[in-house]
C-alpha positions as CSV (number, residue, x, y, z in Angstrom):
1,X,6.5,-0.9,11.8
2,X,8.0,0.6,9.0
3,X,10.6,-0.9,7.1
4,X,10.9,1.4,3.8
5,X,12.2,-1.5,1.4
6,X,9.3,-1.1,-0.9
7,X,9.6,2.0,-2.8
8,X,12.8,2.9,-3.3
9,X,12.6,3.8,-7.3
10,X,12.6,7.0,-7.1
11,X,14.5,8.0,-10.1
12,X,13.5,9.8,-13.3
13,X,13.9,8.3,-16.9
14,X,17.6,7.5,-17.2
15,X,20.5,5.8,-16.0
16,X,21.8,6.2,-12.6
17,X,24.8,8.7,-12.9
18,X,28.1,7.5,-11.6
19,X,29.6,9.6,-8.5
20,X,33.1,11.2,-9.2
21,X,36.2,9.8,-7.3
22,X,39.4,11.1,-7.1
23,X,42.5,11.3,-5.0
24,X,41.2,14.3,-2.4
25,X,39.8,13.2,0.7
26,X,36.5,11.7,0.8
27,X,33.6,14.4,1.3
28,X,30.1,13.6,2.7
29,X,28.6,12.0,-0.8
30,X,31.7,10.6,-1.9
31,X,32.2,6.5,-2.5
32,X,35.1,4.7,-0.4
33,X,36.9,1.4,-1.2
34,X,35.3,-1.2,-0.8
35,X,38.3,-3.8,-0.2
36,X,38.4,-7.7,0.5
37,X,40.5,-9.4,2.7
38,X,39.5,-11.0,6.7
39,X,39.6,-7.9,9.7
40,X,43.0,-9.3,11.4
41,X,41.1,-8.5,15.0
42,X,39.3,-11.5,15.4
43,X,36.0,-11.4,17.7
44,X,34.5,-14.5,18.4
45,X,31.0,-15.0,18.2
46,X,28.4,-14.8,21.5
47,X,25.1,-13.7,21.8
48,X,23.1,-13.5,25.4
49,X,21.1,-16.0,26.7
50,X,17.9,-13.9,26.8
51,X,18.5,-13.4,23.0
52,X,18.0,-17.5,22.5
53,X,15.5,-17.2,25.0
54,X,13.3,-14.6,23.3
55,X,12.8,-16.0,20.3
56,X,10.1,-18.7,21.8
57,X,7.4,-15.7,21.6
58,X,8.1,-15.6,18.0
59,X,8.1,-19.4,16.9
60,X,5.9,-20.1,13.8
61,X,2.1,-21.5,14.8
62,X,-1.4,-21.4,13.9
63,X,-3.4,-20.2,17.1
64,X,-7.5,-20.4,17.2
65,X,-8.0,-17.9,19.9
66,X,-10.4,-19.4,22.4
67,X,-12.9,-21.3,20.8
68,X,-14.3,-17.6,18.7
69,X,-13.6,-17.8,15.0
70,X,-10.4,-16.0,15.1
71,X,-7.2,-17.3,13.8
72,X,-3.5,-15.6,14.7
73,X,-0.9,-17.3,12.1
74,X,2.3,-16.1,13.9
75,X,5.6,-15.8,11.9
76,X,4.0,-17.6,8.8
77,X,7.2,-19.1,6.8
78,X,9.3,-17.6,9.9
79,X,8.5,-14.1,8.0
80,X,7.9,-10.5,10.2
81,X,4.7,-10.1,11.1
82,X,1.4,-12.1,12.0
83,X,-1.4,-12.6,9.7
84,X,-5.0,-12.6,11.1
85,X,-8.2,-14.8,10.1
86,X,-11.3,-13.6,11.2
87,X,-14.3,-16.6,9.7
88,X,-18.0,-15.2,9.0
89,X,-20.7,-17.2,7.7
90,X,-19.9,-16.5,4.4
91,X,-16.6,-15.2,4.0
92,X,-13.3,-14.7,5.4
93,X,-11.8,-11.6,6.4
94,X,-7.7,-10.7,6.9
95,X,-6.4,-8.6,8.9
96,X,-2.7,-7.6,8.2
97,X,-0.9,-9.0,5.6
98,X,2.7,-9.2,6.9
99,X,5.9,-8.5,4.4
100,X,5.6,-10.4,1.7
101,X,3.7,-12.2,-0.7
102,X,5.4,-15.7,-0.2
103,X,4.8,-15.2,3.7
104,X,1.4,-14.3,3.0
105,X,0.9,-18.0,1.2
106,X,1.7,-19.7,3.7
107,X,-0.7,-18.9,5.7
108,X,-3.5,-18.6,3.0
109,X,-2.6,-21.8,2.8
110,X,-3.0,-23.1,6.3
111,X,-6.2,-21.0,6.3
112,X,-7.3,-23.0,3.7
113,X,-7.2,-26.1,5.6
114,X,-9.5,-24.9,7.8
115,X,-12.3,-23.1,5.5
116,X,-13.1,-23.1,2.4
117,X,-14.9,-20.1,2.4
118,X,-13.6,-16.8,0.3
119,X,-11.7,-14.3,1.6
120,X,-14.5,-11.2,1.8
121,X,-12.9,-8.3,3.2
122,X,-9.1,-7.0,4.2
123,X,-8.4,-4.8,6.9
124,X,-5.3,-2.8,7.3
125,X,-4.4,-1.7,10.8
126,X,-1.9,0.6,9.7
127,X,0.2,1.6,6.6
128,X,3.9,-0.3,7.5
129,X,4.9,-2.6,5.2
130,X,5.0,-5.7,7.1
131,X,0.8,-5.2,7.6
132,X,0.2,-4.8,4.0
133,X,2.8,-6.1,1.8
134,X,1.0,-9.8,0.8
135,X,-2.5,-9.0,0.5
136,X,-2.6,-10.5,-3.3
137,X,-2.1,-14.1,-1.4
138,X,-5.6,-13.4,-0.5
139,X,-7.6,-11.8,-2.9
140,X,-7.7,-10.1,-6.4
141,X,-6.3,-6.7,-7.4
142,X,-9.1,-6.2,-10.1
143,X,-11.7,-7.1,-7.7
144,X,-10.6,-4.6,-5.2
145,X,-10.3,-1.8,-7.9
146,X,-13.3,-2.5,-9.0
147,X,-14.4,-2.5,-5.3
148,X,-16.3,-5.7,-4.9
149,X,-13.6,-6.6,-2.0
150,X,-13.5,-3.9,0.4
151,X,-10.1,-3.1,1.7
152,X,-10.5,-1.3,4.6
153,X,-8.0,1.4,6.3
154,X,-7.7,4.4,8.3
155,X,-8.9,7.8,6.8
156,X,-5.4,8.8,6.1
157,X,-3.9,5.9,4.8
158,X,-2.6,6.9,1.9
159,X,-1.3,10.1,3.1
160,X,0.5,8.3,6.0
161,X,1.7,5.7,3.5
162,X,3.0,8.2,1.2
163,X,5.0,10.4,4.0
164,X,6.7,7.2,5.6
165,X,7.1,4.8,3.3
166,X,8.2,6.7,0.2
167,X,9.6,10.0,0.8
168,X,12.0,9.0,3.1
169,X,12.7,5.5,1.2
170,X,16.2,5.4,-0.2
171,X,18.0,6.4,3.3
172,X,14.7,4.5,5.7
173,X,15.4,1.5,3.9
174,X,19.1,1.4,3.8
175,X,18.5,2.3,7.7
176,X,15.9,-0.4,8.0
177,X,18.1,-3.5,6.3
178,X,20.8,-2.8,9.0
179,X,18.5,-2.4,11.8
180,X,16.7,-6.0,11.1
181,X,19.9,-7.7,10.6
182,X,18.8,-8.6,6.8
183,X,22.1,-8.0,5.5
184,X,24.3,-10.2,7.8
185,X,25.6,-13.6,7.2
186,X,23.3,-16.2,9.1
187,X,26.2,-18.6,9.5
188,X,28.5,-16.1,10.9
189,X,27.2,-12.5,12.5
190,X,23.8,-14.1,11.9
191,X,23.5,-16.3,13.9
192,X,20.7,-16.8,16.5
193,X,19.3,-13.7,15.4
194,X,15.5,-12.4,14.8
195,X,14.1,-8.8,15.2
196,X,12.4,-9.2,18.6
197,X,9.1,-7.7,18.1
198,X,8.1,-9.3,15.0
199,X,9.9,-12.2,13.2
200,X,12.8,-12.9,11.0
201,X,12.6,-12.4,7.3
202,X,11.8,-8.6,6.2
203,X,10.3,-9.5,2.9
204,X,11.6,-10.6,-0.7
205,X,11.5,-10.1,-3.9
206,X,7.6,-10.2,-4.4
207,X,5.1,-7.6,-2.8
208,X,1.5,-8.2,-3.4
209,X,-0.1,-4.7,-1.7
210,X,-3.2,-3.8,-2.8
211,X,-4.4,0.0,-2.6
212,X,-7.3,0.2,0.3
213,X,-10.7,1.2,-1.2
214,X,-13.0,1.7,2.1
215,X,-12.0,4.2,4.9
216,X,-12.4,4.7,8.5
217,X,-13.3,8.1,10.3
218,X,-13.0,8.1,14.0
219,X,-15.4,5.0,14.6
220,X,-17.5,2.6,12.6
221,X,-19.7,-0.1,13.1
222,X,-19.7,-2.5,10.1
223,X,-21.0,-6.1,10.2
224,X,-19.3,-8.2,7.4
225,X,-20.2,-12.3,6.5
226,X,-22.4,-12.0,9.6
227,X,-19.1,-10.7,11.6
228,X,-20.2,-7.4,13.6
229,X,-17.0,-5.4,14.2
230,X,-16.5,-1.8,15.6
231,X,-13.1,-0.1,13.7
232,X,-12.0,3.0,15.3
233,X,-8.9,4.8,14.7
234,X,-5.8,4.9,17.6
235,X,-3.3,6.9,15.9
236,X,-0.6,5.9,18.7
237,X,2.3,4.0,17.3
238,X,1.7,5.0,13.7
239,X,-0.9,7.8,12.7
240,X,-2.7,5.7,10.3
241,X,-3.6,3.0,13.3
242,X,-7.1,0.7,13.0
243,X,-8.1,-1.3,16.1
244,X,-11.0,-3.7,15.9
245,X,-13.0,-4.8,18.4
246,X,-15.1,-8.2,17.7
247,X,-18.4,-7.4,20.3
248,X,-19.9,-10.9,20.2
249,X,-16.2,-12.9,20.2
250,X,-14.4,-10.0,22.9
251,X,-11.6,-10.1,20.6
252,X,-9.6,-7.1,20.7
253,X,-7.4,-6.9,17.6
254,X,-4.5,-4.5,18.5
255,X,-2.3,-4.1,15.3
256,X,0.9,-2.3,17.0
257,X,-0.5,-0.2,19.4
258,X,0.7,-3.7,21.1
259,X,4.0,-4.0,19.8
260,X,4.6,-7.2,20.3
261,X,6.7,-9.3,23.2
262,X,9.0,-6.5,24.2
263,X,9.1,-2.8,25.3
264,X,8.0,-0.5,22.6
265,X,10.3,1.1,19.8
266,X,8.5,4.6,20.7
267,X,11.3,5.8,18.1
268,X,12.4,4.1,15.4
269,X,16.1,4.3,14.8
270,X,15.7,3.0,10.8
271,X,14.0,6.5,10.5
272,X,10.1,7.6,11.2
273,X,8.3,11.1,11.5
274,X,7.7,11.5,15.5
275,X,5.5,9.4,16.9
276,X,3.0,10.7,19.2
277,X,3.0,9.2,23.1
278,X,0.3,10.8,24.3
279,X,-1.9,9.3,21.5
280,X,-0.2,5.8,22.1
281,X,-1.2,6.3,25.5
282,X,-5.0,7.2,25.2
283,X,-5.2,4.6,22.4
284,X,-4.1,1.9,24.6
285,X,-6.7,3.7,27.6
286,X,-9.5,3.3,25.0
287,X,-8.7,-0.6,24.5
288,X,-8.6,-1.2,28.2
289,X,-12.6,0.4,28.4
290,X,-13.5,-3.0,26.3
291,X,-12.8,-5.4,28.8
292,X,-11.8,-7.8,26.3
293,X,-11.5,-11.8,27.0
294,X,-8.7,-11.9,24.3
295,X,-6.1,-9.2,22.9
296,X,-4.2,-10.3,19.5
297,X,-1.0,-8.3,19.0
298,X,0.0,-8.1,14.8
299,X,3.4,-9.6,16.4
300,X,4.2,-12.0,18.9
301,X,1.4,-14.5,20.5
302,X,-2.2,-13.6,21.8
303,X,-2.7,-12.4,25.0
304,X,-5.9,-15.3,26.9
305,X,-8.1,-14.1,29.5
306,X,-9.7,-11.0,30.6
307,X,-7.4,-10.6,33.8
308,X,-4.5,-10.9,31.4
309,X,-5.2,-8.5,28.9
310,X,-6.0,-6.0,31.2
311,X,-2.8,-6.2,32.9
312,X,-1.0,-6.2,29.6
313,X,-2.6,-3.2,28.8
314,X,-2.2,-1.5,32.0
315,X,1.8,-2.0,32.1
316,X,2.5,-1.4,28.8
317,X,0.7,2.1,28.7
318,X,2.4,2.7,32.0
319,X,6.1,2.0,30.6
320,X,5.0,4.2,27.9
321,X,4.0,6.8,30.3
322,X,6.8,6.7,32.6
323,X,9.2,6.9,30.2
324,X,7.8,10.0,28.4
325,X,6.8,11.9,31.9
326,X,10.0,11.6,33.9
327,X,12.3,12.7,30.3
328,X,9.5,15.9,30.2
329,X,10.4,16.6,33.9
330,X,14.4,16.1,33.6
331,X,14.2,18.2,30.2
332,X,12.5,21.0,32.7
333,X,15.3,20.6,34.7
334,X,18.1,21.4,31.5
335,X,18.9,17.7,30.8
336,X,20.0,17.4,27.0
337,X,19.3,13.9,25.2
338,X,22.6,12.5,26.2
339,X,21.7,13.6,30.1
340,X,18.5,11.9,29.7
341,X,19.6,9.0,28.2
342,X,22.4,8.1,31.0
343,X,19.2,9.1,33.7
344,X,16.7,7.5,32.8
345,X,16.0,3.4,33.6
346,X,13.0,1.5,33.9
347,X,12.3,0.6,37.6
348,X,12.9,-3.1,38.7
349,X,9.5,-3.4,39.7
350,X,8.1,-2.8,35.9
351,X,10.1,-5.2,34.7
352,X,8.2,-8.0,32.8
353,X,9.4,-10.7,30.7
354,X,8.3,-10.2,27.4
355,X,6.0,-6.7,27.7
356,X,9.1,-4.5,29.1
357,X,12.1,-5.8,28.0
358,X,14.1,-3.7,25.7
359,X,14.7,-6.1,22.9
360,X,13.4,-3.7,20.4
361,X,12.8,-0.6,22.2
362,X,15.2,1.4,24.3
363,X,14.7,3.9,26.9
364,X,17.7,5.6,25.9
365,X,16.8,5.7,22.1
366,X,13.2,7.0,22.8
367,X,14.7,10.0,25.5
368,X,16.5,11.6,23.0
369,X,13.7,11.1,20.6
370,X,11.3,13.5,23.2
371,X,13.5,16.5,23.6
372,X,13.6,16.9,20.1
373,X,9.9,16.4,19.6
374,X,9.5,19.0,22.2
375,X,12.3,21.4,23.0
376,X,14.0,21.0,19.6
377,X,17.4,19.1,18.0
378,X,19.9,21.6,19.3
379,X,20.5,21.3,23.4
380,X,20.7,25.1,24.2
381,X,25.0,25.5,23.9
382,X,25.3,28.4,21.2
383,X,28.6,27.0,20.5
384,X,26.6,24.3,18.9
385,X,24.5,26.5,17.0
386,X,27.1,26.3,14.2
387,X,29.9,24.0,15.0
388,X,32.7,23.1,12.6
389,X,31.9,20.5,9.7
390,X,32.5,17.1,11.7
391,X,35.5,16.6,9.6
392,X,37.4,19.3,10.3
393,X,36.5,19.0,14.0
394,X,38.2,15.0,13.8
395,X,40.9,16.6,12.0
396,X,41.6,19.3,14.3
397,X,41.2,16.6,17.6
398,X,43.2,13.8,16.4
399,X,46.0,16.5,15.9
400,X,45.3,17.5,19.4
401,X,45.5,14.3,20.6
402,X,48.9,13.6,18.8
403,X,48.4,12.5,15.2
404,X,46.6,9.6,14.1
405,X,49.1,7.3,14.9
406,X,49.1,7.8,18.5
407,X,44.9,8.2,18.1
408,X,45.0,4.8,17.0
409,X,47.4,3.5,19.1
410,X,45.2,4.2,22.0
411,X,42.1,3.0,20.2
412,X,43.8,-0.1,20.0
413,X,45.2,-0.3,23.7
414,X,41.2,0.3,24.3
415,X,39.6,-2.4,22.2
416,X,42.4,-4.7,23.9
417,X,41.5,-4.1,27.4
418,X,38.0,-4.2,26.8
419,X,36.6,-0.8,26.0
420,X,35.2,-1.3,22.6
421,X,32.8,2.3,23.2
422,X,36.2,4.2,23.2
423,X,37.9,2.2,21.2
424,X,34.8,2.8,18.4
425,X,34.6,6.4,19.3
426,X,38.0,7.0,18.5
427,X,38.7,5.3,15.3
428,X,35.5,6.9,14.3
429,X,37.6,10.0,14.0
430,X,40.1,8.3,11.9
431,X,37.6,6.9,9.8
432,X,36.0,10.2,9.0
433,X,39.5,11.9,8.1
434,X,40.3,9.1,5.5
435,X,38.0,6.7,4.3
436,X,41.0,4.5,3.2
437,X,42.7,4.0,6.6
438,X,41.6,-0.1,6.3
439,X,43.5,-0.4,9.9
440,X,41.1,1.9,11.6
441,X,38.3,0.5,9.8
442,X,38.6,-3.0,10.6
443,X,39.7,-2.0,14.5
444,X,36.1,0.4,14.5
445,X,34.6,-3.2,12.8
446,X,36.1,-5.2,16.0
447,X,35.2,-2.8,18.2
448,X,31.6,-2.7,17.1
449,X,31.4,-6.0,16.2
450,X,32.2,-7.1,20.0
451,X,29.4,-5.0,21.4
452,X,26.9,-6.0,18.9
453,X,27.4,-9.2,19.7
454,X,27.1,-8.6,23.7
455,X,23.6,-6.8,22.6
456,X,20.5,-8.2,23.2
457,X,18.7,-5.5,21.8
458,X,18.1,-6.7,18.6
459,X,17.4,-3.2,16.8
460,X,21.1,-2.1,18.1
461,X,22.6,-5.7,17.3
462,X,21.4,-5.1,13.6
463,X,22.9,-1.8,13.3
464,X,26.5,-2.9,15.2
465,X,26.8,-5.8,13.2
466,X,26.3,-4.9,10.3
467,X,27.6,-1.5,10.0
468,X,31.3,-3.5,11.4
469,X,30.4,-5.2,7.4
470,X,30.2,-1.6,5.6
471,X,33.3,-0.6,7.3
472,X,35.1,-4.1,6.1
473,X,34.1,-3.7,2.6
474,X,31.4,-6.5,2.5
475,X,28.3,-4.5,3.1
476,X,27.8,-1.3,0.3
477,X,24.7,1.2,0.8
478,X,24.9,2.4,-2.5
479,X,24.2,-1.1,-3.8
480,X,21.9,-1.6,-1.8
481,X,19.9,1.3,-2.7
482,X,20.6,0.3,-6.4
483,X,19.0,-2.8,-6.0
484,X,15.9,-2.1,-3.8
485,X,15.5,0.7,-6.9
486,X,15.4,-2.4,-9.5
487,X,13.4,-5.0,-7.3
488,X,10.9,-3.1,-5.2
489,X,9.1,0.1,-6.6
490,X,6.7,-1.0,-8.7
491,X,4.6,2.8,-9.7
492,X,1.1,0.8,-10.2
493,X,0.6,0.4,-6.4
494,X,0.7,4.8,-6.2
495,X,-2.0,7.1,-7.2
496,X,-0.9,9.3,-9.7
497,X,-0.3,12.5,-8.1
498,X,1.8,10.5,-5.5
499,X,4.1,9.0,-8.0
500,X,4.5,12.9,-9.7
501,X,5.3,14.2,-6.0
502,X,8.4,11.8,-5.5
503,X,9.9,14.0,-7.8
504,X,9.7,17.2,-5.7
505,X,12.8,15.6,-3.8
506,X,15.2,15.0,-6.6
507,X,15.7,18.3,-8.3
508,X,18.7,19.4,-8.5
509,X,18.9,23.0,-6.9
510,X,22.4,23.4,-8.9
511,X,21.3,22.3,-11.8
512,X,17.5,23.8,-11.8
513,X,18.9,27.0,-10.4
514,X,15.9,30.2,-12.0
515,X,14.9,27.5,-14.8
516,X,11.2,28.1,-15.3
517,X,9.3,25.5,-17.3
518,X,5.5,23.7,-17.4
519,X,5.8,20.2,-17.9
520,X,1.4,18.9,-18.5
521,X,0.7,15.7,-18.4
522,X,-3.0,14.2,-19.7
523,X,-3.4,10.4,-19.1
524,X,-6.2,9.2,-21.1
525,X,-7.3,6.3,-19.6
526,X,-7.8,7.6,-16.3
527,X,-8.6,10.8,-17.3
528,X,-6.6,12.5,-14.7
529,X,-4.6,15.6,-15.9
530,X,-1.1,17.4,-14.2
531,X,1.2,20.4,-14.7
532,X,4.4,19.9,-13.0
533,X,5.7,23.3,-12.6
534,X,9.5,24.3,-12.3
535,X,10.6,27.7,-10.6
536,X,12.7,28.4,-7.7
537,X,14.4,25.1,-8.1
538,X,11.3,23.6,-6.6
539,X,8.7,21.5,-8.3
540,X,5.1,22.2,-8.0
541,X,2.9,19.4,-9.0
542,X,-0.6,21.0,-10.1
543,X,-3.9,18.9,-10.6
544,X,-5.3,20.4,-14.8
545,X,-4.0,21.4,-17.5
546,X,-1.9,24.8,-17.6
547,X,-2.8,26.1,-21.1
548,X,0.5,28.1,-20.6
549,X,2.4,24.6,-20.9
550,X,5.4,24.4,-22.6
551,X,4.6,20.9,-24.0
552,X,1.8,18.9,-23.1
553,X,1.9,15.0,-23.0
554,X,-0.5,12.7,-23.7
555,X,-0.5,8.8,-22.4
556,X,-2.2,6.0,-20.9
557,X,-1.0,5.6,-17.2
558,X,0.7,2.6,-18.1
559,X,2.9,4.5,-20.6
560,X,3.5,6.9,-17.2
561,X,4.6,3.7,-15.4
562,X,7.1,2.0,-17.6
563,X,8.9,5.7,-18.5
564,X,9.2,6.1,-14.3
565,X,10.3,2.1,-14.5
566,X,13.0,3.2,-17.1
567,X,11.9,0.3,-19.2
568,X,10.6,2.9,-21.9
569,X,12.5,5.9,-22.6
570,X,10.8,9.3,-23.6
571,X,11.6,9.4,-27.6
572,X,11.4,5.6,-28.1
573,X,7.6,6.3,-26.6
574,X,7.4,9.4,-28.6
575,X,8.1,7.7,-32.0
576,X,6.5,4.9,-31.2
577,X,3.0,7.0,-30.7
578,X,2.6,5.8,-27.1
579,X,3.5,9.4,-26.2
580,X,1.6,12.7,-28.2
581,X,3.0,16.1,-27.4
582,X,1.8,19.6,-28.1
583,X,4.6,22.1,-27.3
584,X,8.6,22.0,-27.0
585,X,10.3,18.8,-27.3
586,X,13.4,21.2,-26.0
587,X,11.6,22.3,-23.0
588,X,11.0,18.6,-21.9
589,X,14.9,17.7,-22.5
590,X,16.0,20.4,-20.2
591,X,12.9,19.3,-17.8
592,X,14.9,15.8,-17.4
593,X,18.2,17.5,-17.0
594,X,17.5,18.6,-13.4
595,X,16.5,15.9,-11.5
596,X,19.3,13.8,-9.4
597,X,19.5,10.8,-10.6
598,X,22.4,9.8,-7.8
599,X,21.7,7.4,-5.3
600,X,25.0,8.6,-3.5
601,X,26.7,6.5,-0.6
602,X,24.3,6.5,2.2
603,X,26.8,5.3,4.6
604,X,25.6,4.6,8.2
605,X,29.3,4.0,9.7
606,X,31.8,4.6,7.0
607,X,31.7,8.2,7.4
């Protein structure tokens, strides 16, 4: 899983600019109130049985797994995520991490208690933040730079890492806070909730990543503190997947290929590139060839015994399957998404309590998810191929429908009688005509509110509960975003030419419009030299020097760091010597000028 809370700094050397309001409508990027006072329709608070119920596969515990030397720290301080101990004769090695760096304590702690041994060796099975996101609980950054602690990952780590977990990372982790239910109030909307595959707590304010330095092609058999392993890359349920297999133990270590004690999330709905089924699939064929004795998930509890594991295995691959082959053969057939969605159930006889309930997958999510991966996002109507902006469509159907205050009128017969879809549906136009209309965002609030809380799917219970907050005033993306920015991107934990390609998504078209310039950058402690190139309004980040540069700057990574990090500014480093420069201080002003330094409103409901 990918959460995309990490790196969310994405901005470039000053202040966040404030977004213009005035009396006009809202547009797309525009801020709305953000108001206090109670919603007058009162919902009060249930949550199903099963959702109670659920939770008992995600209770905090130390597990030896058989009597091998393989320990499975579930939930440590009720965090997201499991952190795995694998004891050799000389050493300790992790696998997985989990979210965060006070999470990750805990269980070095317990680990403690039952070795004293050093940890040796950390394995990442894949490049989401709640497998990677404590390792400094365990061992030390300088040792691993200087690799004397391997830290071992899948060939394209990085690249994975880099694509998810950063590009995407103002909007994913906006996405992402709503979907885990991090933003609601634990006494009130809060309560009895956890994200079924995986825990409770996201993460906080403390990350302790640590850059791999050791990667895995294909297959390889390494033997570490006595410990043989085979690591082989998956690729199924993130591209960047690890599986080890422990030969002399039959310990299969899953990461999420398993995805923990529900039915898979073969789409994310916080946001994620297409994940590939038919991978998933033959990854999870691969790990059935072992006939392993015990299979440890990175969420949720071990699976014990050979005749277990296999049959875990077998079904979960198969829901997998069956859900992918019957939405390709209804797509042959003209289904769009919504058709599938509405067609397609898991059978009675594939239902199994934890491995195919849909407490963090959906079939209906993943459907719609396939016939854009194959077929494409529009659903073959060329009146679709260019509809009208959604706002002038609500405007021109709540006029058809009688003005808004018959459109609301009925919204509110609906949420009366029960039908809190409609009732949502149709304030939703409301909503999008005028940001402002308070009634019809605190009856679309009620409306949701009441079938988040009749959800047991905990993704779609996140994203109903909380977006019923935005739409009351009590839950603001923008702030969000502005504080993820200030608490979580730290620029060390990038390579360089990573941190210089975050900036390819700000510019500005309007601004940058034919503005040409060479921006060369020589750091002088790594030795590592850049030309960030401007034309097109596009940015081109070049490894060397361009000796037609308009200014060349000279500075110590570090220095690189604290100017992304805003805690330096460019002519305070400049006088101050931390910065040299060869070429026109003008040229690097207007450089600045054309990068978006917005965060804008990344509403999910409000809009």
């Amino acid at each position: 899983m990918n959460h995309g809370t990490r790196l969310l700094g994405l901005m470039l050397w000053t202040s966040l600019l404030t977004a213009a309001c005035d009396n006009k409508a809202p547009d797309i990027d525009a801020a709305a109130s953000a108001p206090s006072g109670d919603n007058p329709y009162v919902v009060p608070f249930s949550a199903p049985d099963y959702l109670r119920e659920h939770a008992r596969y995600l209770e905090e515990e130390l597990l030896q797994i058989g009597d091998t030397p393989v320990w499975d720290y579930n939930t440590p301080n009720r965090g997201f995520g499991n952190v795995i101990m694998i004891e050799g004769d000389d050493g300790l090695i992790i696998v997985d991490t989990t979210t965060a760096h006070e999470h990750a304590a805990v269980a070095a702690d317990a680990f403690g208690e039952i070795s004293d041994k050093p940890v040796v060796a950390v394995i990442y099975t894949h490049h989401h933040v709640d497998h990677v996101s404590g390792t400094g609980a365990f061992i030390d950054e300088a040792a691993a730079a200087r690799g004397e602690v391997p830290v071992i990952a899948a060939e394209n780590f990085l690249r994975e890492l880099q694509d998810e977990n950063q590009v995407t990372a103002p909007i994913m982790g906006v996405r992402a806070l709503y979907m885990y239910g991090q933003l609601l109030d634990p006494v009130t909307d809060g309560r009895d909730y956890h994200v079924s595959c995986c825990g409770y707590t996201i993460g906080s304010e403390r990350d302790s990543y640590i850059p791999p330095n050791r990667f895995i092609t294909d297959r390889e058999e390494i033997t570490i503190a006595g410990v043989r392993m085979e690591l082989f890359q998956t690729g199924g349920e993130s591209a960047s997947h690890l599986a080890v297999w422990l030969p002399d133990h039959r310990v299969l270590l899953s990461g999420d290929e398993i995805q923990g004690p529900n039915y898979p999330n073969l789409h994310s709905l916080r946001g994620t590139k297409p994940r590939d089924v038919i991978r998933w699939i033959a990854a999870i064929d691969r790990m059935r060839t072992y006939d392993a004795d015990y299979l440890v998930p990175s969420h949720g509890q071990p699976v014990l015994g050979r005749e277990a594991v296999d049959d875990v295995l077998t079904l979960y691959r198969d829901a997998i399957q069956y859900t992918h082959d019957q939405a390709l053969r209804l797509i042959n057939k003209g289904y769009t998404p919504d058709d599938l969605a509405n067609a397609i159930t898991l059978p009675e006889f594939m239902d199994r309590d934890p491995w195919t309930r849909e407490m963090y997958g959906t079939v209906k999510h993943s459907v719609r998810e396939f016939y854009v991966a194959y077929i494409s996002w529009w659903n073959g109507d060329p009146a679709e191929l260019d509809p009208l902006p959604r706002r002038e469509k609500a405007e021109r159907l709540v006029q058809l429908m009688g003005g808004r205050d018959r459109v609301f009128a009925e919204a509110e017969a609906a949420f009366t009688t029960g039908d809190d879809q409609w009732a949502a549906e149709l304030t939703a136009y409301l909503v999008r005509i005028d940001r402002e209309d308070m009634p019809s965002r605190h009856l679309k609030a009620a409306a949701l509110r009441r079938i988040g809380y009749a959800t047991a799917n905990t993704n779609w219970r996140g994203l109903y509960l909380t977006a019923a907050r935005e739409l009351e005033g009590s839950v603001v993306p923008r702030a969000i975003v502005e504080r993820l920015q200030a608490t979580r991107f730290d620029p060390s934990q990038l390579t360089t030419e990573q941190l210089f390609a975050l900036l390819r998504y700000r510019v500005d078209a309007q601004e940058a419009g034919d503005t040409r310039l060479k921006i060369a950058y020589r750091l002088t402690d790594s030795q590592e030299n850049y030309t960030l190139e401007l034309r097109n309004s596009i940015l081109d980040v070049q490894k060397g020097l361009r000796e037609d540069a308009d200014i060349t700057l000279s500075m110590s990574r570090a220095v690189l760091d604290q100017l992304f990090m805003q805690t330096l500014g460019y002519p305070e480093a400049i006088k101050d010597g931390l910065v040299s420069t060869d070429g026109s201080l003008l040229a690097l002003r207007r450089f600045g000028t054309v990068f978006d330094r917005d965060p804008g409103h990344p509403y999910l409901s409000l809009r």
